[in-house]
ROLUM-427375 format. One record per residue (C-alpha): residue number from 1; residue in one letter; x, y, z. Coordinates in Angstrom, 2 decimals, decimal comma. Last residue first. Layout:
+------+--------+---------+---------+---------+
! migu ! badren !    east !   north !      up !
+------+--------+---------+---------+---------+
!  NUM !      A !       X !       Y !       Z !
...
+------+--------+---------+---------+---------+
***
This chain:
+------+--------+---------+---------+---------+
! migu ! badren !    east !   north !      up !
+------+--------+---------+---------+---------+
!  312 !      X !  226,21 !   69,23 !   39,32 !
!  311 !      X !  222,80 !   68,69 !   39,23 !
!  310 !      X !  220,68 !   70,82 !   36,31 !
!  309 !      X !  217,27 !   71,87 !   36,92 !
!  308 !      X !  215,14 !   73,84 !   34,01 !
!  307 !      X !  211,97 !   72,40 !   35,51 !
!  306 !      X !  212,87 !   71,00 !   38,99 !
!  305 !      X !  210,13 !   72,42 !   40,61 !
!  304 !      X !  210,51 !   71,62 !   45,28 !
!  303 !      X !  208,34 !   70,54 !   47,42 !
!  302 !      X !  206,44 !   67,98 !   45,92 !
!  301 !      X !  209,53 !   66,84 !   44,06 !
!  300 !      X !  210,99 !   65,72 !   47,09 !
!  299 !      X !  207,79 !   63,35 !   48,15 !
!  298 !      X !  207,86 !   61,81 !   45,04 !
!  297 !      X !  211,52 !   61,53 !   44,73 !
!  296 !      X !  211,54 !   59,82 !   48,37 !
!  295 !      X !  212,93 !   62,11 !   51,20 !
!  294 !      X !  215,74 !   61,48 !   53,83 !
!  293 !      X !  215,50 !   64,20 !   56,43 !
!  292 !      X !  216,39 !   67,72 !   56,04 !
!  291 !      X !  219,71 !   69,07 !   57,91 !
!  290 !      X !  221,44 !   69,66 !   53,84 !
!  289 !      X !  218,92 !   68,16 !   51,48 !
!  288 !      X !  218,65 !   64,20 !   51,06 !
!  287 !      X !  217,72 !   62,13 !   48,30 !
!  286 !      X !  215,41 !   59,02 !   47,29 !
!  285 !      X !  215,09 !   57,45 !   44,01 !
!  284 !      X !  217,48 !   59,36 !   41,80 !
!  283 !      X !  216,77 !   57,12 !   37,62 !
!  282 !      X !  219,93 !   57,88 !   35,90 !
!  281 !      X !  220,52 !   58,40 !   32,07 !
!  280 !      X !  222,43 !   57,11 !   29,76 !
!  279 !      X !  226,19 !   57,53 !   29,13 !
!  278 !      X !  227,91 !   60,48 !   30,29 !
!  277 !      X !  224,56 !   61,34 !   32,60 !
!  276 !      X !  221,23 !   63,09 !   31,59 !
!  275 !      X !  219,22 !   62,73 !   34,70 !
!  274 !      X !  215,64 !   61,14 !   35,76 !
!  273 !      X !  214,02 !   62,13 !   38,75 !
!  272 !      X !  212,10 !   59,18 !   40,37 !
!  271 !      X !  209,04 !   57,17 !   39,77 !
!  270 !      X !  206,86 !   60,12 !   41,82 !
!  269 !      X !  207,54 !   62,02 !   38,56 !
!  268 !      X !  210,74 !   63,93 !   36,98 !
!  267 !      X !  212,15 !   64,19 !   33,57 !
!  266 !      X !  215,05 !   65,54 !   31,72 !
!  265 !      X !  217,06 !   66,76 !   34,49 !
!  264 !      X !  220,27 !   67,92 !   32,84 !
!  263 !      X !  223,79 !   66,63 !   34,97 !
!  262 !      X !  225,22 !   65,16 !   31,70 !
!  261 !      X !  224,23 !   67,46 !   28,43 !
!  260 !      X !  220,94 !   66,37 !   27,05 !
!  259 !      X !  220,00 !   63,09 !   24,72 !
!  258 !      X !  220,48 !   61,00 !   27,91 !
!  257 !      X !  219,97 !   57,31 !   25,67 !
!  256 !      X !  217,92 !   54,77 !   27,55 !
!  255 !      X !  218,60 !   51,73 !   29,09 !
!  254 !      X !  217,17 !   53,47 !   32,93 !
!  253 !      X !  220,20 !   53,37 !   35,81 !
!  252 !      X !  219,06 !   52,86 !   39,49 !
!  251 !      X !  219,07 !   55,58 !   42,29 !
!  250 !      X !  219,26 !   55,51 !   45,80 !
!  249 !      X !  220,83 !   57,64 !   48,74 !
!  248 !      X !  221,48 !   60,86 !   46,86 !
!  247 !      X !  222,87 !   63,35 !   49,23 !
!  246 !      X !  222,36 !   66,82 !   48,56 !
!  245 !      X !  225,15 !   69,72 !   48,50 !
!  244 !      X !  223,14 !   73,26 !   47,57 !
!  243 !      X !  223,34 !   75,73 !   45,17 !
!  242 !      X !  220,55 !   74,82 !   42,97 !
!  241 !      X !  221,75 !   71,36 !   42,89 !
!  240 !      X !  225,13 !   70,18 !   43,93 !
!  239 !      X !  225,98 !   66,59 !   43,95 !
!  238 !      X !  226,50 !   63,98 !   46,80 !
!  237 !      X !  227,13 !   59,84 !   47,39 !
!  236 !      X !  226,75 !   58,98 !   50,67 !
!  235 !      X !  230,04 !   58,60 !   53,06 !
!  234 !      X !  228,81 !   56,17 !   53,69 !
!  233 !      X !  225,25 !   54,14 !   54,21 !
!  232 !      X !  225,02 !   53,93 !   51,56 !
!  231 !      X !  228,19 !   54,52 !   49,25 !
!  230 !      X !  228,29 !   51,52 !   47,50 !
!  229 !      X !  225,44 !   51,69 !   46,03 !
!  228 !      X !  225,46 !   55,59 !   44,91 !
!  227 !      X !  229,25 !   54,42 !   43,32 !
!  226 !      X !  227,34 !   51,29 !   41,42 !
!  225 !      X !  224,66 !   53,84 !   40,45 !
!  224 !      X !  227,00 !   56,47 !   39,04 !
!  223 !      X !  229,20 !   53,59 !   37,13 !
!  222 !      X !  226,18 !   52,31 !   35,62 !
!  221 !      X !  225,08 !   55,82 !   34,68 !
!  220 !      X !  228,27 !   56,48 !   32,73 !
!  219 !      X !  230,35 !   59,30 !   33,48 !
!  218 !      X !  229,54 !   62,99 !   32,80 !
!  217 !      X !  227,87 !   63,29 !   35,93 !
!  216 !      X !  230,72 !   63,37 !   38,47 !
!  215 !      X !  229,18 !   62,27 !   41,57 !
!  214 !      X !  230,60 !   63,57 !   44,53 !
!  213 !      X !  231,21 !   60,52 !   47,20 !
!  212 !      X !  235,04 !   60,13 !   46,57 !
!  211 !      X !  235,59 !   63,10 !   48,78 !
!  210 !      X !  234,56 !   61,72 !   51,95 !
!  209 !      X !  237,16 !   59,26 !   51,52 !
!  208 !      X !  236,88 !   54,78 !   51,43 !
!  207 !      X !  240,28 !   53,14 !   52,77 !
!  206 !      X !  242,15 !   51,62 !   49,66 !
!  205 !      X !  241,11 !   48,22 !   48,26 !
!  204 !      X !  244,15 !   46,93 !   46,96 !
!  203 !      X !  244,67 !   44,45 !   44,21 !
!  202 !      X !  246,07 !   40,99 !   43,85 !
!  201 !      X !  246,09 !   38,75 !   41,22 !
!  200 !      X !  249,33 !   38,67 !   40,56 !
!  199 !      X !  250,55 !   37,74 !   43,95 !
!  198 !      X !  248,56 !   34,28 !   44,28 !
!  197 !      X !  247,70 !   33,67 !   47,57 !
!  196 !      X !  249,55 !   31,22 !   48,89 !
!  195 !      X !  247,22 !   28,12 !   50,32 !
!  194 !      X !  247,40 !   26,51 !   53,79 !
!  193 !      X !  246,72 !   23,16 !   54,60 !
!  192 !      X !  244,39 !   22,60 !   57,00 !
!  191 !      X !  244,80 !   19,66 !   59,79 !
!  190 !      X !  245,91 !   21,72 !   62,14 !
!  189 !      X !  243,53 !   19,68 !   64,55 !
!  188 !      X !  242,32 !   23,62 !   66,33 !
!  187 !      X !  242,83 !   24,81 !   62,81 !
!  186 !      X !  241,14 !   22,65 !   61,55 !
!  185 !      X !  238,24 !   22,53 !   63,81 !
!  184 !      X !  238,20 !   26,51 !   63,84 !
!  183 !      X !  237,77 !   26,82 !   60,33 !
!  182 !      X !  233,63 !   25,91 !   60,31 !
!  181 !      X !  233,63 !   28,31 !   63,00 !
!  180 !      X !  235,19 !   30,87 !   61,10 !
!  179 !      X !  233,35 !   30,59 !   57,59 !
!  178 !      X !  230,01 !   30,59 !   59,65 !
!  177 !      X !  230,78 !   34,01 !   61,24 !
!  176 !      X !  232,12 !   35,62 !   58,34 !
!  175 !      X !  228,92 !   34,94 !   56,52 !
!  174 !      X !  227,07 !   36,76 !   58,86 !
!  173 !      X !  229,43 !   39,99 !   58,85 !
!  172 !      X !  229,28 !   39,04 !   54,33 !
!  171 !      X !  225,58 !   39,10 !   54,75 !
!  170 !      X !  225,65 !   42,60 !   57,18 !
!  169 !      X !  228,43 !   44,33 !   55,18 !
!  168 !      X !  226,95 !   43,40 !   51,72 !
!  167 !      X !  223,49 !   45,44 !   52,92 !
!  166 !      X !  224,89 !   48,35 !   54,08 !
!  165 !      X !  227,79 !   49,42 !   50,98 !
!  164 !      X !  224,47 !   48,42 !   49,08 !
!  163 !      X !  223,38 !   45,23 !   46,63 !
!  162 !      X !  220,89 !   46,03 !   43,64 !
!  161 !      X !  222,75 !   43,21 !   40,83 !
!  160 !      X !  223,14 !   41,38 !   44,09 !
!  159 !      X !  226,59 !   40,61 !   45,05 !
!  158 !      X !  227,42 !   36,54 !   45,34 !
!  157 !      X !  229,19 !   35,24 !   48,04 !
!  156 !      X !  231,68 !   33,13 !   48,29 !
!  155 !      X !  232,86 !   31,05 !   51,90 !
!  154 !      X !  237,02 !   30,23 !   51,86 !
!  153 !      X !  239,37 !   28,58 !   54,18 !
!  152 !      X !  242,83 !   28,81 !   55,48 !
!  151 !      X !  244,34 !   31,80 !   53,39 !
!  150 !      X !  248,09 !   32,32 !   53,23 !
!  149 !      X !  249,14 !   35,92 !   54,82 !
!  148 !      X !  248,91 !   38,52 !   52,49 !
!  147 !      X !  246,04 !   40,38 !   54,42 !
!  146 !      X !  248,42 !   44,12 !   54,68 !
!  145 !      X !  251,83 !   41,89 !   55,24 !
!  144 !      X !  253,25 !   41,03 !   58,67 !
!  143 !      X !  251,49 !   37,67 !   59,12 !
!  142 !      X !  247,87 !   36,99 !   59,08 !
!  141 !      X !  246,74 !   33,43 !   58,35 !
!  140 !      X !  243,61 !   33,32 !   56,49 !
!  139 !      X !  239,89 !   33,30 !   56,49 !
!  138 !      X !  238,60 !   34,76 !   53,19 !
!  137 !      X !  235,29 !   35,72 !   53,13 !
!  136 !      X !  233,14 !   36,55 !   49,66 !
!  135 !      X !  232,78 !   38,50 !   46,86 !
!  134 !      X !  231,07 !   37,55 !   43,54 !
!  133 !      X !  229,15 !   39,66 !   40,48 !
!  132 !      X !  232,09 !   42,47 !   40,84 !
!  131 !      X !  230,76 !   45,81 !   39,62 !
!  130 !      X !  234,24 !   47,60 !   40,18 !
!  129 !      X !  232,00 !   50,26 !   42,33 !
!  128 !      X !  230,44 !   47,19 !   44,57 !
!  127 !      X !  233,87 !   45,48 !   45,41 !
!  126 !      X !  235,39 !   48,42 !   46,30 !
!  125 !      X !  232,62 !   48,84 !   49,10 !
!  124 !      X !  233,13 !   45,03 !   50,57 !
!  123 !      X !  237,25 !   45,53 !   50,44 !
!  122 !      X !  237,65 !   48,77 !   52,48 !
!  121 !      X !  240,20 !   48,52 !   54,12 !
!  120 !      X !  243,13 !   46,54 !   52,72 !
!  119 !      X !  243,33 !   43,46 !   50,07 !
!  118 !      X !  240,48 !   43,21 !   47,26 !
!  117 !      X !  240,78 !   40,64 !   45,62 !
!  116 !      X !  243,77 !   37,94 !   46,84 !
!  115 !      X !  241,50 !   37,22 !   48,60 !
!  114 !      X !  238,30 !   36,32 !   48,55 !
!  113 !      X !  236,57 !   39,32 !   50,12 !
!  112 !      X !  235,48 !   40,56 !   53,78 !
!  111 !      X !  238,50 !   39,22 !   55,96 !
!  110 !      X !  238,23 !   37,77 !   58,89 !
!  109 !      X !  241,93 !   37,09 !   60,29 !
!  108 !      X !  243,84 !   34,86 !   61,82 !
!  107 !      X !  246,61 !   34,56 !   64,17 !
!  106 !      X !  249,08 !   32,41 !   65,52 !
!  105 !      X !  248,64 !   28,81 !   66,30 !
!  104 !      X !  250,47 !   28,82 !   70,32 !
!  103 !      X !  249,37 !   32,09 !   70,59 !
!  102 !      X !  252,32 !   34,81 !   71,08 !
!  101 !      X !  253,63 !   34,79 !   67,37 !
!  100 !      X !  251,36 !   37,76 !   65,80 !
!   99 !      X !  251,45 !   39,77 !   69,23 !
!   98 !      X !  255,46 !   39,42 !   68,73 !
!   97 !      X !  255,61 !   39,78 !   64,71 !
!   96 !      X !  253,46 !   43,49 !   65,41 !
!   95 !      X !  249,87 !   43,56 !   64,58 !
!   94 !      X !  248,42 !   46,03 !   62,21 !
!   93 !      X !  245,55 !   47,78 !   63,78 !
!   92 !      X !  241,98 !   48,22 !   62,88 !
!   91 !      X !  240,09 !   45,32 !   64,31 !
!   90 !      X !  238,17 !   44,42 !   60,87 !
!   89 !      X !  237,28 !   40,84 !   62,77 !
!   88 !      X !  240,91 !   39,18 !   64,27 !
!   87 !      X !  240,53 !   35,82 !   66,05 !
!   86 !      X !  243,98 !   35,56 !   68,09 !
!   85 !      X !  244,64 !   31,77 !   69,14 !
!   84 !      X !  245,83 !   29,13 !   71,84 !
!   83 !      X !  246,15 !   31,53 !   74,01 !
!   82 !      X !  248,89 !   31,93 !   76,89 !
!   81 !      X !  247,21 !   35,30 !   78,12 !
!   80 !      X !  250,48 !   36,30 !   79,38 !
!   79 !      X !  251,66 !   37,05 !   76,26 !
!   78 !      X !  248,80 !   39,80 !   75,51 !
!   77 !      X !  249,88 !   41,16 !   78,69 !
!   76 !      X !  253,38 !   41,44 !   77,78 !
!   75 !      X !  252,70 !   43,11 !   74,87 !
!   74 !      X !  250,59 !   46,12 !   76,26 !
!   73 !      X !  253,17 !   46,46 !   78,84 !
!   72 !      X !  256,28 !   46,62 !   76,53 !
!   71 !      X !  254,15 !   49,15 !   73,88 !
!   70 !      X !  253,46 !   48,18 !   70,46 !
!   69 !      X !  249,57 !   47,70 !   70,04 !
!   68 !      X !  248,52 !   51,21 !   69,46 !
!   67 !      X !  245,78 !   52,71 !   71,13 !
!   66 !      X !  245,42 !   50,30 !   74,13 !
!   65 !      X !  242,04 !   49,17 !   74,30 !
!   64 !      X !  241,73 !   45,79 !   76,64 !
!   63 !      X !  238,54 !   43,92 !   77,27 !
!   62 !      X !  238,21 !   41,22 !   79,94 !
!   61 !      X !  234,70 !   39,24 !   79,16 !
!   60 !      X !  231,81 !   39,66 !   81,35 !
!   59 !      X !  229,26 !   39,00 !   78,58 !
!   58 !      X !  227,67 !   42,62 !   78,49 !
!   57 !      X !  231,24 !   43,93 !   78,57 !
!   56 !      X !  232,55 !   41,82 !   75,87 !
!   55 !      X !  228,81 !   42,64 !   73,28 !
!   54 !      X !  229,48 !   46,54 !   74,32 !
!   53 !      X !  233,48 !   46,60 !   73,32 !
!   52 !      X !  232,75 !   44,45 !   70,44 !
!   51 !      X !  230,00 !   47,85 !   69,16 !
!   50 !      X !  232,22 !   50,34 !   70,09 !
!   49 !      X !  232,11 !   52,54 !   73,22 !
!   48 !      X !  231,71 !   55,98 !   73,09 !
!   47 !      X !  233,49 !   58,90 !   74,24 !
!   46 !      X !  231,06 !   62,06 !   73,96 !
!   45 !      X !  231,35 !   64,00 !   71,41 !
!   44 !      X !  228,24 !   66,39 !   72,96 !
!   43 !      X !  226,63 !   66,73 !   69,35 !
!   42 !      X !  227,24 !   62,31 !   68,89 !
!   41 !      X !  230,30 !   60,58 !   69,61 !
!   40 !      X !  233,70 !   60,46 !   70,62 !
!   39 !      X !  235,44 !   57,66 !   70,16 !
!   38 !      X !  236,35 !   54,84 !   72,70 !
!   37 !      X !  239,74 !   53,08 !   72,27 !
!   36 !      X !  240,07 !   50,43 !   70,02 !
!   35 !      X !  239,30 !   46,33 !   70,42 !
!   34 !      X !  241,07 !   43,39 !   72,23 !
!   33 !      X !  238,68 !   40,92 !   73,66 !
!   32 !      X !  240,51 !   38,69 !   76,33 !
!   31 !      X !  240,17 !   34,72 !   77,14 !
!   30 !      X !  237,41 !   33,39 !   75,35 !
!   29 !      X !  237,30 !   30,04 !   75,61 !
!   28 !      X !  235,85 !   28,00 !   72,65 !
!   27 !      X !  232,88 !   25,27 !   73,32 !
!   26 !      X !  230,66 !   27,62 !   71,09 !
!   25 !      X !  227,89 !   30,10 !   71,67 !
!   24 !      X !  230,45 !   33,17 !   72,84 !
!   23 !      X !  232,54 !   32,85 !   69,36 !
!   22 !      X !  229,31 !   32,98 !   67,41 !
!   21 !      X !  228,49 !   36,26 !   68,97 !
!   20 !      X !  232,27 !   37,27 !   68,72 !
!   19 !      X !  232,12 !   36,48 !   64,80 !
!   18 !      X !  228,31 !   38,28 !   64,41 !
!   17 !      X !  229,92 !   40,94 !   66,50 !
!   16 !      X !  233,45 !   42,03 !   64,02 !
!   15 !      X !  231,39 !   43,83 !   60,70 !
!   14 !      X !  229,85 !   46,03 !   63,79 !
!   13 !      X !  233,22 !   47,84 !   64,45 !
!   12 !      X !  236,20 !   47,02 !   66,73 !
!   11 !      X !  237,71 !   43,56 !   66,19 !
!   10 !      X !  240,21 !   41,69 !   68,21 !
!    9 !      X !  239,27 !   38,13 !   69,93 !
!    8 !      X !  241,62 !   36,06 !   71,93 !
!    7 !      X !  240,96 !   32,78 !   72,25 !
!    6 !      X !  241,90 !   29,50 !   74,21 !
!    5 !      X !  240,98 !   27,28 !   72,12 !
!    4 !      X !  238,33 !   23,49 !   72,79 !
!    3 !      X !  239,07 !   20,45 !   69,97 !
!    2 !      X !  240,49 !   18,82 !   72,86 !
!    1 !      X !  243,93 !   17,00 !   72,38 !
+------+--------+---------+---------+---------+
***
């Protein structure tokens, strides 16, 4: 039997292109992309289309975008497709038993951790705010679960002590890439063996909020940097100052004591401002007021006194 699938790719956001990029340089047929409806967009909210729905079109590939993956017709069509296998990248719906059993090998799914860390939606961020020194992909069999299916083949990765929300997704949307082409022969041969995750060791890496990004000053300044980290590029983390929401894009923690109540500048300098936190202090390296542009400390501070100033 040729090594050669019939595939069906579904992924929506940017995470899912370096998979469908690789997917479109190998020997494997792709027979349908599957991705979400357009979203509005930009002042005018105009419908836009995603990033897999771009890379199918420019590569003449059939793309389908029904909003929910349940009904009769939508089903059927998938069916039809007689694939060999569904490639899922961060698509963004659960998939019913009958679009999980239509290819001949099922489906499986990219996901952005090594399971059984850091199941759900927002693995790559969770992974920076619990301070984990390894992540990784996991590519495993999906079944009805929330990524509980039994995982195929492994690739780790280890987080920078200065890593980002940004710069994990792009090495772990690379790394995704390799892991599933260097699956796809077994697969394809069925050779692998699959391994149970083990249920204990599981946790859940809930979708990221808007309202997680407000930094509460009275905890530690590791914890504030990992959560400023993990945030950029969103939702941003945010505190009040003077009246006013600003978004803190960097910062890094200084091994010193605060010696002021958390939230009190106690210095500032084109290094950075430095505040009091729960436990030591943190170093803000570039921030953001409301409709202004993203500004260094330096440049920040030369608009604005901070002598008395106290973020909240």
């Amino acid at each position: 039997m040729s090594d050669s699938l019939k595939i069906i790719f579904a992924g929506t956001p940017e995470f899912s292109v370096s998979a469908l990029a690789a997917l479109l340089k190998s020997r494997h047929e792709l027979v349908a992309v599957y991705t979400q409806p357009d979203r509005p967009s930009g002042r005018g909210r105009k419908l836009t289309p995603g990033p897999i729905k771009k890379l199918a079109l420019e590569n003449g590939l059939p793309v389908h975008q029904p909003a929910k993956l349940k009904a009769e017709a939508d089903l059927v069509r998938l069916e039809s497709q007689h694939a060999d296998l569904m490639v899922v990248a961060a698509y963004g719906l659960l998939l019913p038993s009958r679009v999980l059993e239509a290819p001949r090998l099922g489906c499986v799914n990219i996901h952005a951790s090594l399971l059984p860390r850091w199941r759900g939606a927002a693995p790559i961020q969770r992974a920076i705010l619990a301070g984990d020194r390894e992540t990784g992909i996991t590519i495993m069999q999906l079944d009805e679960g929330l990524d509980t299916g039994p995982m195929l083949h492994t690739l780790a990765c280890p987080v920078d002590p200065r890593e980002t929300g940004g710069s994990l997704h792009d090495k772990l949307a690379e790394l995704g890439a390799r892991a599933l082409m260097e699956a796809l022969p077994g697969i394809a041969a069925q050779s692998i063996v699959p391994v149970k995750q083990a249920e204990a060791d599981a946790c859940y890496a809930r979708k990221l909020e808007k309202s997680e990004a407000r930094l509460d000053w009275t905890r530690s300044a590791a914890a504030l940097d990992r959560q400023v980290r993990a945030f950029n590029p969103w939702p941003v983390a945010q505190a009040e100052l003077g009246g006013k929401v600003i978004r803190i894009w960097g910062a890094r923690p200084l091994p010193e004591p605060a010696l002021q109540a958390p939230g009190a500048v106690i210095a500032d300098g084109p290094g950075g401002i430095d505040v009091a936190t729960g436990d030591g202090v943190l170093r803000v390296l570039e921030l953001q007021m409301p409709g202004k542009r993203v500004l260094s400390a330096a440049d920040f501070l030369n608009a604005n006194d901070l002598r008395g100033a106290v973020f909240r």
